[in-house]
C-alpha positions in Angstrom: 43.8 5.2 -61.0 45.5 2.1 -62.4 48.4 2.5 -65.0 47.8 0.3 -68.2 50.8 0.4 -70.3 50.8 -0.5 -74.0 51.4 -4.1 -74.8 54.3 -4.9 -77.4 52.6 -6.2 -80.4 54.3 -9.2 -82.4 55.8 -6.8 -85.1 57.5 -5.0 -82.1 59.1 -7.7 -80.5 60.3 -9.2 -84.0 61.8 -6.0 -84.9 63.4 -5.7 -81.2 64.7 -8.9 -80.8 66.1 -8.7 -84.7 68.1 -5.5 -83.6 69.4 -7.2 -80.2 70.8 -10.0 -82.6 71.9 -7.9 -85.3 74.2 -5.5 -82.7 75.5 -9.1 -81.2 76.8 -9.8 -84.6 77.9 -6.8 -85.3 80.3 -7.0 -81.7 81.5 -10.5 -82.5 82.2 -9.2 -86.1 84.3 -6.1 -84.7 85.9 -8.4 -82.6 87.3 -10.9 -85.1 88.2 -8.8 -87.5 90.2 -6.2 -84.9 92.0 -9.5 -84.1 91.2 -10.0 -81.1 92.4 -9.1 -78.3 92.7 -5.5 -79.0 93.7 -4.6 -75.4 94.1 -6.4 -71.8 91.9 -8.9 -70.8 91.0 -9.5 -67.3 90.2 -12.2 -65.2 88.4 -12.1 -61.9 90.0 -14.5 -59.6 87.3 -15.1 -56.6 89.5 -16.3 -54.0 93.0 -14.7 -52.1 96.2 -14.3 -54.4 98.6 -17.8 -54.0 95.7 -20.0 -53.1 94.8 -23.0 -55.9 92.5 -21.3 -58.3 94.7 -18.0 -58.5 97.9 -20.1 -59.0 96.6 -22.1 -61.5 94.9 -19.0 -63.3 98.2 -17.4 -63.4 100.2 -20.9 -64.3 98.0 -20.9 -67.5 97.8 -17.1 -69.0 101.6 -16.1 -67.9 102.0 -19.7 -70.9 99.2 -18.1 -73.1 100.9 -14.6 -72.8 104.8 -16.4 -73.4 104.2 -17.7 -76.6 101.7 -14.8 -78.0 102.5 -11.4 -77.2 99.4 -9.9 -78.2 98.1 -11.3 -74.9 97.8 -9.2 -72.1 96.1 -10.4 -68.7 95.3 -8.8 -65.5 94.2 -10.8 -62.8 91.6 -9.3 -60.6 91.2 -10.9 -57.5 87.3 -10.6 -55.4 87.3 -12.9 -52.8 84.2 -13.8 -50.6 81.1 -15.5 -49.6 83.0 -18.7 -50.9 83.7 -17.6 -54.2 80.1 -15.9 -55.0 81.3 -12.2 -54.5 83.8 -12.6 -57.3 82.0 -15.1 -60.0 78.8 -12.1 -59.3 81.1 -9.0 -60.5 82.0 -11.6 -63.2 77.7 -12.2 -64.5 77.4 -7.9 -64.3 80.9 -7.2 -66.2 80.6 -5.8 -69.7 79.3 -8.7 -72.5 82.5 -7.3 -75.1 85.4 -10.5 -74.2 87.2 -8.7 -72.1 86.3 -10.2 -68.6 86.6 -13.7 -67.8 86.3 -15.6 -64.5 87.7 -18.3 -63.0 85.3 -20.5 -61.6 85.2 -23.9 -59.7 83.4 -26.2 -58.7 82.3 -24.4 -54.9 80.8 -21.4 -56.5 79.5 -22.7 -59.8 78.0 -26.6 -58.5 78.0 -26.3 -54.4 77.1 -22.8 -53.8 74.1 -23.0 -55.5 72.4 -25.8 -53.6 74.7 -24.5 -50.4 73.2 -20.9 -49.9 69.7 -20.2 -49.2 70.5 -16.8 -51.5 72.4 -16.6 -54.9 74.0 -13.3 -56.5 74.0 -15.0 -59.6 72.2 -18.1 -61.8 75.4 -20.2 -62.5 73.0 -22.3 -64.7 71.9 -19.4 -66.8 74.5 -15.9 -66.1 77.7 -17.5 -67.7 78.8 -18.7 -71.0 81.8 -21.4 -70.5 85.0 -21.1 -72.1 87.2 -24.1 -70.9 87.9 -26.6 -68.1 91.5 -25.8 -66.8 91.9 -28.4 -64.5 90.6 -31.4 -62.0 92.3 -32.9 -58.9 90.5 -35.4 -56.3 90.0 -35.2 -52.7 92.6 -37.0 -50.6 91.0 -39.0 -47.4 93.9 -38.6 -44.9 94.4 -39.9 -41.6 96.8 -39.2 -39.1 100.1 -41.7 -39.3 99.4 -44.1 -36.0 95.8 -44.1 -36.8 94.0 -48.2 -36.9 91.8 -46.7 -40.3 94.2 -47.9 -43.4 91.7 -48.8 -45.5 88.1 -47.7 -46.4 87.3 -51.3 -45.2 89.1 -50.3 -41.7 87.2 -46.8 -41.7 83.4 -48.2 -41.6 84.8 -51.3 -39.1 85.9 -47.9 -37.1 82.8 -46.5 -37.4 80.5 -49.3 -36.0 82.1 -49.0 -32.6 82.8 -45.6 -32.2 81.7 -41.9 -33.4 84.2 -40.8 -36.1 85.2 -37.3 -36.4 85.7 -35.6 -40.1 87.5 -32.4 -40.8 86.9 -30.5 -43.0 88.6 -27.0 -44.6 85.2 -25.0 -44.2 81.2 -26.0 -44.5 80.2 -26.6 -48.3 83.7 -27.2 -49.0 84.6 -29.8 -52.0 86.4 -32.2 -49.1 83.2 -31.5 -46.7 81.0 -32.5 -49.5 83.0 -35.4 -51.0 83.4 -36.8 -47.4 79.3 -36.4 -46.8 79.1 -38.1 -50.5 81.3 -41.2 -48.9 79.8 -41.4 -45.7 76.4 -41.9 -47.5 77.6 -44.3 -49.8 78.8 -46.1 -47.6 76.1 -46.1 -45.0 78.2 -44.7 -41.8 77.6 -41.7 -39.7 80.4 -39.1 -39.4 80.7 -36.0 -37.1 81.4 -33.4 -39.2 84.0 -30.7 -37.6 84.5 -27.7 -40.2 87.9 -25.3 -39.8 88.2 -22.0 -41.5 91.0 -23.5 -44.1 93.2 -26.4 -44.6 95.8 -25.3 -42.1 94.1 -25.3 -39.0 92.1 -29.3 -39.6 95.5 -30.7 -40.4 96.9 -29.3 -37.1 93.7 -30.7 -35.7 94.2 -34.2 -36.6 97.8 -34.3 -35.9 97.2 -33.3 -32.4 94.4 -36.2 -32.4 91.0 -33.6 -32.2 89.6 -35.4 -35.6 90.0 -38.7 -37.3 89.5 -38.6 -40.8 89.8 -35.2 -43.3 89.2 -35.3 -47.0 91.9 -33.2 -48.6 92.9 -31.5 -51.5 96.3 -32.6 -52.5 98.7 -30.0 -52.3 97.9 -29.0 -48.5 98.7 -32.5 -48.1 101.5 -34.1 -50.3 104.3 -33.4 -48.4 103.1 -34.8 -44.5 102.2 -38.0 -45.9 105.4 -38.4 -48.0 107.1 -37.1 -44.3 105.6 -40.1 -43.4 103.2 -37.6 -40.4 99.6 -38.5 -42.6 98.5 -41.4 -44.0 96.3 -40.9 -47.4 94.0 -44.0 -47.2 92.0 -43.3 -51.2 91.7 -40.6 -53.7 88.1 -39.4 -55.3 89.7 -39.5 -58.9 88.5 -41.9 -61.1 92.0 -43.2 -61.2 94.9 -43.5 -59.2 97.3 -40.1 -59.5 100.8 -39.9 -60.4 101.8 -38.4 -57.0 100.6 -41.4 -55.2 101.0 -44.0 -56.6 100.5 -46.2 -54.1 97.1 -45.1 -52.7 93.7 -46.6 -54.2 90.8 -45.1 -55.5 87.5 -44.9 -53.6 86.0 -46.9 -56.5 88.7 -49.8 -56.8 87.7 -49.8 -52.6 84.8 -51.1 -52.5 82.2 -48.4 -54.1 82.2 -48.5 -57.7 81.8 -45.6 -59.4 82.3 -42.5 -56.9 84.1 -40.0 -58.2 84.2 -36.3 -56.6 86.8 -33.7 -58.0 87.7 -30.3 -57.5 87.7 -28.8 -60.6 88.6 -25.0 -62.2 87.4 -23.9 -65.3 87.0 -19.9 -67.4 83.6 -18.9 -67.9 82.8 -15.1 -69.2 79.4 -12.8 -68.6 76.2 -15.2 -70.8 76.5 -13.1 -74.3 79.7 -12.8 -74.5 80.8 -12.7 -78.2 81.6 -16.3 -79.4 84.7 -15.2 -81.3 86.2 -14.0 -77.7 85.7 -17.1 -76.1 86.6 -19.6 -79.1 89.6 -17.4 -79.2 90.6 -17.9 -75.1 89.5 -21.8 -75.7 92.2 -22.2 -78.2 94.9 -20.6 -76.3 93.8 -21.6 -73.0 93.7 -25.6 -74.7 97.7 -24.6 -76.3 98.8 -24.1 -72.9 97.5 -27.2 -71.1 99.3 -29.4 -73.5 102.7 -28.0 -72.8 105.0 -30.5 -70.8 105.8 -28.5 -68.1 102.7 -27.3 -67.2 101.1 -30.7 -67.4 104.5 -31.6 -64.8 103.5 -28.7 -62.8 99.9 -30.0 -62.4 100.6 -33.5 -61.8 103.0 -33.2 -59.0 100.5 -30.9 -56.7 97.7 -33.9 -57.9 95.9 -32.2 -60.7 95.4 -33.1 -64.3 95.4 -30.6 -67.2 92.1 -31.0 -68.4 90.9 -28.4 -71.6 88.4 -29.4 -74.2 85.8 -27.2 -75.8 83.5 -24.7 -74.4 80.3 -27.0 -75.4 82.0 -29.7 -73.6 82.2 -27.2 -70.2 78.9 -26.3 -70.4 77.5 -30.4 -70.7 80.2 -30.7 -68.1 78.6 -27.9 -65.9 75.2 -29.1 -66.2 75.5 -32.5 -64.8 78.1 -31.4 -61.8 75.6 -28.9 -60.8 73.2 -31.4 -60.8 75.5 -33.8 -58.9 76.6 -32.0 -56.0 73.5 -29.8 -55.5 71.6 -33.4 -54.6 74.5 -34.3 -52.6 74.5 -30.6 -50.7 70.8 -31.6 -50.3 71.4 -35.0 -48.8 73.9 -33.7 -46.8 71.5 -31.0 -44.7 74.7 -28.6 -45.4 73.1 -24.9 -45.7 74.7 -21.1 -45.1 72.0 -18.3 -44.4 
């Protein structure tokens, strides 16, 4: 016998979603007028402790937390499934402020075009709070290599198959590098490595030929004079090298491919929670030393408003999921 349960009439679903909005207001309300915060706030970190998004999560709430002691942070870190484990736990935490994630642009714009199954929307399960930070991808080559400019990479690649490393499939540098290689209308062999570490001791032993990099893991060996870095993915040139040009100033207006970091919190979280992170979050990127801190590993302080994230969000999910498309990349 079939089961025929009662359909909500109009009245009913006024009256419910009027009492949903009315115990939202009433959170935010609490929460403003307890000043918030009223006790620690945590923030899941999705990756290993002292890799780039933990460091930089920590760089920015140990400067929230010394110039307002009412601050208290715990930094949770989930690691996994390229970020999706962590940023998940973030979309199923409580809705009352006091969880945040860290999110970047693997799990929140790649991932979703990358794996053939989500945990979590990233278009629709988070509210955005603020955009930390950016840095570009460095294209690297080893020192004695003939490929000194992105001119010299496609003459390269009309003669011979190239080789590109890469720190992992779905990467930002895998990505960026598939975004190039289209672009500029060459075929590359991509060769993935489980981390940064292993495709730089690759290329120096001469197993790969080009690898697009995120600064830090490569600064010091082409200062050391052991890597060349023939262009940056910025859409200008950055402070820590100087000397190396832009892929758009190359030859290919236009292209621009960051790693970026940025707070988000569970979608309903109360307003007054995250306006009130935004505004210490923005307080700390404008201190001189952190912007220092951030422009010698290759980064740029970025901040803004949480509006701005989420039109931000929008278009680089839009962005790289065509280019994780194009590029055939997908993990099952």
């Amino acid at each position: 016998m079939e089961r025929h349960e009662a359909k909500e009439t109009p009245v009913k679903t006024f009256h419910r979603l009027a009492l949903c909005a009315t115990l939202a207001l009433h959170g935010a309300l609490a929460a403003a007028q307890a000043g918030f915060p009223t006790q620690p706030i945590k923030i899941v970190v999705p990756f290993p402790p002292a890799g780039g998004t933990d460091v930089l999560t920590r760089l920015v709430v140990n400067e929230i937390t010394a110039k307002d002691t009412r601050w208290n942070f715990v930094i949770d870190n989930k690691p996994g499934a390229g970020g999706n484990i962590g940023l998940d736990a973030v979309a199923k935490a409580r809705k009352d402020g006091y969880t945040f994630g860290a999110g970047q642009t693997a799990n929140l714009a790649i991932n979703p075009a990358l794996y053939s199954r989500m945990p979590f929307d990233a278009a629709k399960d988070f509210a955005p709070v603020v955009l930390l930070a950016s840095q570009p991808v460095v294209l690297v080559v080893r020192a004695d290599s003939a490929i000194h400019t992105l001119a010299d990479l496609k003459t390269q690649s009309k003669s011979r198959q190239l080789t590109m490393a890469s720190a992992g499939t779905g990467t930002v540098g895998h990505v960026a590098g598939e975004m190039f290689a289209r672009r500029a209308g060459i075929q590359v062999m991509h060769v993935p490595y489980k981390g940064a570490g292993p495709a730089i001791t690759d290329m120096l032993g001469g197993q790969t030929d080009i690898y697009f990099a995120t600064p830090p893991s490569v600064i010091s060996m082409v200062k050391a004079g052991k890597l060349r870095a023939v262009a940056v993915t910025s859409g200008k040139r950055i402070e820590v090298l100087p000397d190396v040009p832009t892929v758009a100033e190359s030859g290919y207006p236009g292209f621009v491919a960051e790693d970026w970091k940025a707070l988000v919190a569970p979608a309903g979280t109360p307003a007054e929670a995250v306006d009130a992170l935004n505004a210490v979050a923005n307080a700390a990127l404008k201190r001189p030393d952190v912007v220092a801190r951030l422009r010698d590993e290759g980064s740029e302080a970025r901040g803004g408003t949480a509006a701005e994230l989420g039109a931000f969000m929008k278009s680089e999910q839009v962005r790289w999921g065509t280019a994780v498309r194009e590029s055939g990349a997908r993990v099952d």
